[in-house]
MARKOLZA-365666 format. One record per residue (C-alpha): residue number from 1; residue in three letters; x, y, z. Coordinates in steps of 0.25 Angstrom, whole numbers, plus 2048, in hexadecimal, padded with zeros to 3 digits. Layout:
N
+-----+--------+------+-------+-----+
| num | residu | east | north |  up |
+-----+--------+------+-------+-----+
| NUM |    Ala |    X |     Y |   Z |
...
+-----+--------+------+-------+-----+
//
This chain:
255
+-----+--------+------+-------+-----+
| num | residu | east | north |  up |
+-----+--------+------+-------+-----+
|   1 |    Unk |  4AC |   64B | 83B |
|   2 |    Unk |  4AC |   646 | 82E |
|   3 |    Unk |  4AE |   637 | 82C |
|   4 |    Unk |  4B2 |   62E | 822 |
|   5 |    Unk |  4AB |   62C | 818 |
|   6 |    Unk |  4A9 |   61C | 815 |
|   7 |    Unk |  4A4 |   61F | 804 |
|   8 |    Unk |  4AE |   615 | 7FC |
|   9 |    Unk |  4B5 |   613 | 806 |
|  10 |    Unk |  4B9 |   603 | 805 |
|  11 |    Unk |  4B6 |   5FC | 812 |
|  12 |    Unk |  4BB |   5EC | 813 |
|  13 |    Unk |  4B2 |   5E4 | 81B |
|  14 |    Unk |  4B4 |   5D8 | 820 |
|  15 |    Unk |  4AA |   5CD | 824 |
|  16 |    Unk |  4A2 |   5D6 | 81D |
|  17 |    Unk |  496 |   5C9 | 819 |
|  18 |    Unk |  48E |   5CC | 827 |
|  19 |    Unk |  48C |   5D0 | 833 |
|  20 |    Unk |  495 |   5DE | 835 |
|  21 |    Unk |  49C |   5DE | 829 |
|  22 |    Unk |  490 |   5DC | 820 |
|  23 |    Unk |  488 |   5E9 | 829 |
|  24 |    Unk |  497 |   5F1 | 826 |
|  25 |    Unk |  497 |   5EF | 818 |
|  26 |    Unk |  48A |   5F3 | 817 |
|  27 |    Unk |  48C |   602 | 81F |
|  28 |    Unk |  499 |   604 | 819 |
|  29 |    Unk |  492 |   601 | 80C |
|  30 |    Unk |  488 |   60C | 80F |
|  31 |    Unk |  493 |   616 | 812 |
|  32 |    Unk |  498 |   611 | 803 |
|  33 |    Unk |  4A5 |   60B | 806 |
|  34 |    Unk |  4A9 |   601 | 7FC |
|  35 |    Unk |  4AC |   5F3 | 805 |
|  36 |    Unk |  4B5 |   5E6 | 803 |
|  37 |    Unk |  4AC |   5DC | 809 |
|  38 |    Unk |  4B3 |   5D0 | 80D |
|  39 |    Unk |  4AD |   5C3 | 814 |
|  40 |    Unk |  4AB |   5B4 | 816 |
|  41 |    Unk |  49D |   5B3 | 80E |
|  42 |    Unk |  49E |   5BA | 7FF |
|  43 |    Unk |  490 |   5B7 | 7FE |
|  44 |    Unk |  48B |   5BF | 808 |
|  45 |    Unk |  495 |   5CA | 805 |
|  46 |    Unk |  491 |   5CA | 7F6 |
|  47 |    Unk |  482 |   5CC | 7FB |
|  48 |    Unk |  489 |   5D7 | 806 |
|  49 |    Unk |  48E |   5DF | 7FA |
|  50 |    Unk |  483 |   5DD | 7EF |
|  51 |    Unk |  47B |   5E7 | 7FA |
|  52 |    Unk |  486 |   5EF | 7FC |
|  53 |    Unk |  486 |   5FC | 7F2 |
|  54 |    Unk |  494 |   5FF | 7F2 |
|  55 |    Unk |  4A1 |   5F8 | 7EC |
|  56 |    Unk |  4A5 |   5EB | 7F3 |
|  57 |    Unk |  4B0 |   5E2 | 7F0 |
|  58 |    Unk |  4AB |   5D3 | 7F8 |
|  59 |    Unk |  4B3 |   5C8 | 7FB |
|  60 |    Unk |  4B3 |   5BC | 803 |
|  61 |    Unk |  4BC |   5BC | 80D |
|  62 |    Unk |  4C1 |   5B5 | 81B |
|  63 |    Unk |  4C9 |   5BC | 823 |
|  64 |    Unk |  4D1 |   5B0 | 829 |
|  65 |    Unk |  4D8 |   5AD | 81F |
|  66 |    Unk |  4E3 |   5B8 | 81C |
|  67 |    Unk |  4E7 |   5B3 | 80F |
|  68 |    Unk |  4D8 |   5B7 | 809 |
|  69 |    Unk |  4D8 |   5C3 | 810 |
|  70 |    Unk |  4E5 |   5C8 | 809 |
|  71 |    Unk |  4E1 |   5C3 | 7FB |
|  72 |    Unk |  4D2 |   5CB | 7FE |
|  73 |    Unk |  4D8 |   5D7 | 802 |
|  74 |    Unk |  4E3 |   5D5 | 7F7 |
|  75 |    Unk |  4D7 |   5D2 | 7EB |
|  76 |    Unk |  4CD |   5DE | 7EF |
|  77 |    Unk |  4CC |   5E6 | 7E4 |
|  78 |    Unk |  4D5 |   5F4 | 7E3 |
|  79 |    Unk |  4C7 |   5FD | 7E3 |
|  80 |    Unk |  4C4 |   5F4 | 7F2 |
|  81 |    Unk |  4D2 |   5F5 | 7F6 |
|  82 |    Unk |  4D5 |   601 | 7FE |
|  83 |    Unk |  4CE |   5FE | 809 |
|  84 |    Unk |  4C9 |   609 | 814 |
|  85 |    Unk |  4C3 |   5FF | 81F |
|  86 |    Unk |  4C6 |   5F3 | 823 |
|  87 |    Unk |  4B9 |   5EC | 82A |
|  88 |    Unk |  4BF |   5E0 | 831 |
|  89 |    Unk |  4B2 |   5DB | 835 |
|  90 |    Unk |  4B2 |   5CD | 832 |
|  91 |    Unk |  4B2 |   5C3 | 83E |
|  92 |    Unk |  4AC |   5BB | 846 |
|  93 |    Unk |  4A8 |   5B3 | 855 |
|  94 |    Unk |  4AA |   5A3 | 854 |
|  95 |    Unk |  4A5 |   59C | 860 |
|  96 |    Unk |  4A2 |   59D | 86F |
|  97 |    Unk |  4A9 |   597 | 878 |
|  98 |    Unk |  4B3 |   598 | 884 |
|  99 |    Unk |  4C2 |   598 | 87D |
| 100 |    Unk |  4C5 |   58A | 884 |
| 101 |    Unk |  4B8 |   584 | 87D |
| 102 |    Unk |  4BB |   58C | 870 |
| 103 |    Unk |  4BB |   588 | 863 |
| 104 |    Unk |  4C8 |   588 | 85B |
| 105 |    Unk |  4C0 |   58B | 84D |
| 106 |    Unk |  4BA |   595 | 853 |
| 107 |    Unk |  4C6 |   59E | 858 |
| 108 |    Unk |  4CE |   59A | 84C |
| 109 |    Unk |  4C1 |   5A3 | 846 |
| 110 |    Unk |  4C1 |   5B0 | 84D |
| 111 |    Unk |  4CD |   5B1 | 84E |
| 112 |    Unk |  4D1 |   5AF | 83F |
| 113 |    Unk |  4C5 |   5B7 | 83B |
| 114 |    Unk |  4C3 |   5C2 | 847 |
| 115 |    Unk |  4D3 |   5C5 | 847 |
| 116 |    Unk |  4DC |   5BE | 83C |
| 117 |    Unk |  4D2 |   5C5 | 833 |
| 118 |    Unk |  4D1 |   5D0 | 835 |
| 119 |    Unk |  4E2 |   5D2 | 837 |
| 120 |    Unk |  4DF |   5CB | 829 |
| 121 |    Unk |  4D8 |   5D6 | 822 |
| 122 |    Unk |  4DE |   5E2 | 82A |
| 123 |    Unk |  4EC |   5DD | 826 |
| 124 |    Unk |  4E8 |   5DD | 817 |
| 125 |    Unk |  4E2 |   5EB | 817 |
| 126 |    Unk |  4E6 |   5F4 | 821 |
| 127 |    Unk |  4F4 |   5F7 | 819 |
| 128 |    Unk |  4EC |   5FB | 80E |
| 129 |    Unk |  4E4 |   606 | 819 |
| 130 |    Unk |  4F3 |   609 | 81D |
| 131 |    Unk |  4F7 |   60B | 80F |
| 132 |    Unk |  4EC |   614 | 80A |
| 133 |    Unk |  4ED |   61C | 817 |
| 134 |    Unk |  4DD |   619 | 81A |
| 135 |    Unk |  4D4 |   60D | 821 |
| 136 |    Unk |  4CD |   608 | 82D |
| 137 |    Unk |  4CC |   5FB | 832 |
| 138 |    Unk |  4C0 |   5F7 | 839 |
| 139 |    Unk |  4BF |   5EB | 841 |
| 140 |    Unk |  4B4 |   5E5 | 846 |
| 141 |    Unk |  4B8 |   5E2 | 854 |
| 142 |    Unk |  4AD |   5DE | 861 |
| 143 |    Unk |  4A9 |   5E0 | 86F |
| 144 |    Unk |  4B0 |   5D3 | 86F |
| 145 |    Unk |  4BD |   5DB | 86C |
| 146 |    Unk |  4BA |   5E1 | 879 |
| 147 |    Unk |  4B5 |   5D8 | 884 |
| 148 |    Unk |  4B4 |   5C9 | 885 |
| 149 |    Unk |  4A9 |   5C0 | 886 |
| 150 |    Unk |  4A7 |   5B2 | 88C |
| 151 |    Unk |  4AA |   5A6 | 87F |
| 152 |    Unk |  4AE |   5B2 | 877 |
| 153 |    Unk |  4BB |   5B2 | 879 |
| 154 |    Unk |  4C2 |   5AE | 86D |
| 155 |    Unk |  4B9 |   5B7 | 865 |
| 156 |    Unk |  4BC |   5C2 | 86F |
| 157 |    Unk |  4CB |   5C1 | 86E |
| 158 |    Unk |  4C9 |   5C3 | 85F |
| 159 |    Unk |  4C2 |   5D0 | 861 |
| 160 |    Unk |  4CB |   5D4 | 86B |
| 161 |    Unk |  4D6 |   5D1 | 862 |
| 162 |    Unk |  4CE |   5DB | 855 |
| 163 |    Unk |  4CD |   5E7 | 860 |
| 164 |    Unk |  4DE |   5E5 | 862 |
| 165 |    Unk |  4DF |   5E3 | 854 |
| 166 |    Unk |  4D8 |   5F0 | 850 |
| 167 |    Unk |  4E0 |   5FA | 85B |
| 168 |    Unk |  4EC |   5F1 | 856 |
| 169 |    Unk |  4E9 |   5F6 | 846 |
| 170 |    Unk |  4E6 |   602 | 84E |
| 171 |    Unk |  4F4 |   602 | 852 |
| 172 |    Unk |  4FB |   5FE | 845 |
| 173 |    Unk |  4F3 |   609 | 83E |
| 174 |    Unk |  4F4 |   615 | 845 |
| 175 |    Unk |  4FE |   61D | 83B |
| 176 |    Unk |  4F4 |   61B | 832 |
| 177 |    Unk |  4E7 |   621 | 82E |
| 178 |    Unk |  4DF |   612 | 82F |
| 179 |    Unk |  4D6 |   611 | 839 |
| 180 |    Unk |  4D3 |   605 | 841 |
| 181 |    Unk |  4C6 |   601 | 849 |
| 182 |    Unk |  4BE |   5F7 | 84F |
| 183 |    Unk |  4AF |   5F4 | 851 |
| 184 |    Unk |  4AC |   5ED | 85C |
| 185 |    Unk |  49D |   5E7 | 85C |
| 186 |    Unk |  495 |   5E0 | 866 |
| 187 |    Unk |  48A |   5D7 | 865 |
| 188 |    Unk |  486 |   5D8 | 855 |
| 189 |    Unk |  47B |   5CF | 84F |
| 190 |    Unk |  481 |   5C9 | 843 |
| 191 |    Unk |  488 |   5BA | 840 |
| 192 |    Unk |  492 |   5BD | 849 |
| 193 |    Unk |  48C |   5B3 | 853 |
| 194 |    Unk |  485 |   5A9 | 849 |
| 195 |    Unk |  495 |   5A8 | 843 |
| 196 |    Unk |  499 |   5A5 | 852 |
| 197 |    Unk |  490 |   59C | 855 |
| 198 |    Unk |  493 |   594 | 848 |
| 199 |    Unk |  485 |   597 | 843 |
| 200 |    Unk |  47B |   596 | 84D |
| 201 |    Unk |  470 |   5A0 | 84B |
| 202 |    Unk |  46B |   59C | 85A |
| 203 |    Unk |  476 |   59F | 862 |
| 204 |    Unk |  47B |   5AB | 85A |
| 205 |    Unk |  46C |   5B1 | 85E |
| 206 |    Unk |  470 |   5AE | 86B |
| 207 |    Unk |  47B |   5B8 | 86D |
| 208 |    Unk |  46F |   5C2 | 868 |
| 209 |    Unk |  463 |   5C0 | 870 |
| 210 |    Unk |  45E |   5C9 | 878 |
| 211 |    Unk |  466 |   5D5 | 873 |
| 212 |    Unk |  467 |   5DD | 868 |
| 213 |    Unk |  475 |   5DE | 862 |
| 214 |    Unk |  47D |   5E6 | 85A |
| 215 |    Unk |  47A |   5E5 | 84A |
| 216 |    Unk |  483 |   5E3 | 83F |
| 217 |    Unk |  480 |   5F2 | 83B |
| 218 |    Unk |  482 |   5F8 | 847 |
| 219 |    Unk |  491 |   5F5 | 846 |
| 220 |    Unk |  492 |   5F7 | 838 |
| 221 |    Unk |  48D |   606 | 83C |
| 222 |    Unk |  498 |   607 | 847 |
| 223 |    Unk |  4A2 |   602 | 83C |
| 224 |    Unk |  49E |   60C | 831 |
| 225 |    Unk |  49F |   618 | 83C |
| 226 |    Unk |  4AD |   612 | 840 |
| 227 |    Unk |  4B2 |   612 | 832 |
| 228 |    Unk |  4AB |   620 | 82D |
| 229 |    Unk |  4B3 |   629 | 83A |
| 230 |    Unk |  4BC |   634 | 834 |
| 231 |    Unk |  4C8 |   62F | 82F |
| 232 |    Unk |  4D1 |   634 | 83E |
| 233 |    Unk |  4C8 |   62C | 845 |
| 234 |    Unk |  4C9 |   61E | 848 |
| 235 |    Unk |  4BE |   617 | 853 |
| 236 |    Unk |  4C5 |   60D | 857 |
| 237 |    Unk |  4BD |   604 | 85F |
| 238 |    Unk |  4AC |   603 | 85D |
| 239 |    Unk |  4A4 |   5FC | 867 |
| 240 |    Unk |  498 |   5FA | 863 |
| 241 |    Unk |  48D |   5F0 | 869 |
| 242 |    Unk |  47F |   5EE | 86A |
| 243 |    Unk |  476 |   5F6 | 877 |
| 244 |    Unk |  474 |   5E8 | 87D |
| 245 |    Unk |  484 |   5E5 | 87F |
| 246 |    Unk |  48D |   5EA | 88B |
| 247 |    Unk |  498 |   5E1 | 889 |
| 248 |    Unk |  49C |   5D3 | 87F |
| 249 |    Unk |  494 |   5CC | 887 |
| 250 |    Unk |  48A |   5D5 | 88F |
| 251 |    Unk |  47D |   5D8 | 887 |
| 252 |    Unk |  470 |   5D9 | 88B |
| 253 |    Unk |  466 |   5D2 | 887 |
| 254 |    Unk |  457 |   5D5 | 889 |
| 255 |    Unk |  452 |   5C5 | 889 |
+-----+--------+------+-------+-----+
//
């Protein structure tokens, strides 16, 4: 089966200054696609794509506000602009608590980030895949997506609202040789629970102890293999989580 080979290939990554999107520029880098690395903090990706020895085009970038994502997809530059992947991994948990103690800041958040966003950017570059008749979106979805967990809720329905999102685009582009697919993590030590707990190194190690999780590489590979399948095949889902996790919120923890 011979598979897609991922050599100058130009992969558009969002969220792209940490966590998963930092370990999936990195891998996609190796395989020697060029990359649009779009996030937040341009420091961070500036340093990301100083180590990176392929062609990057940076920006900084949230995803919440639509206008700015319309004049960064408008502005990359015309040897960046046909783009093959979409990476729509940037996102985020805010918060945990039951929705009838919620906090309206939070929600606002996830759900501007985890699903305006990423309607944002596939909105402003899927009818380019269309056009060139070529592309695959990406998006990186969770166990969340799947199954609910106490104090998660609002988070959860964001995740659940990426997985009907991704079989909806699915949908919408099956006359058309753009494949779509979703990467669905479970417990991965990186920010992701020092940003939902506003910073608090102390409860984010929490969440971790007594188990070993998933890391950042580990879903990067799982991505990579998704994006590299032969051109008629299109994995759809990927569930992927660490040894010590049955479930959202059934891990085993050894102390």
């Amino acid at each position: 089966m011979s598979t897609i080979n991922l050599k100058d290939q130009i992969v558009f990554i969002t969220g792209a200054s940490a966590g998963i999107g930092e370990a999936c520029a990195q891998q996609f880098a190796a395989a020697g696609a060029r990359l649009v690395l779009a996030a937040r903090r341009l420091d961070r990706l500036q340093s990301l794509s100083d180590n990176l020895d392929v062609p990057c085009h940076i920006g900084a970038l949230d995803v919440r506000d639509r206008s700015a994502v319309q004049e960064f997809v408008r502005c990359i530059p015309p040897e960046f602009c046909a783009i093959d992947i979409l990476l729509n991994n940037a996102g985020l948990a805010a918060g945990l608590a039951p929705i009838p103690e919620g906090d309206y800041s939070h929600w606002d958040r996830m759900i501007d980030t985890n699903v305006k966003g990423l309607l944002n950017l596939t909105r402003e570059v899927v009818p380019g895949m269309i056009k060139r008749g070529r592309g695959h979106v990406i998006n990186i979805g969770s166990i969340a997506g799947r199954q609910v967990y106490p104090k998660g809720g609002v988070y959860c329905a964001t995740k659940f609202a990426v997985h009907a999102l991704t079989h909806g685009l699915m949908m919408d582009l099956v006359s058309t040789p753009v494949r779509v697919s979703t990467v669905d993590p479970g417990m991965v030590e990186t920010e992701f629970s020092l940003v939902r707990f506003d910073g608090d190194s102390d409860k984010a190690k929490v969440i971790y102890q007594g188990l070993q999780p998933l890391k950042a590489e580990d879903v990067a590979e799982a991505v990579l293999w998704v994006a590299s399948r032969p051109a008629h095949v299109n994995v759809a889902e990927v569930l992927i989580l660490p040894t010590d996790q049955a479930s959202a919120n059934l891990v085993n923890r050894r102390v």
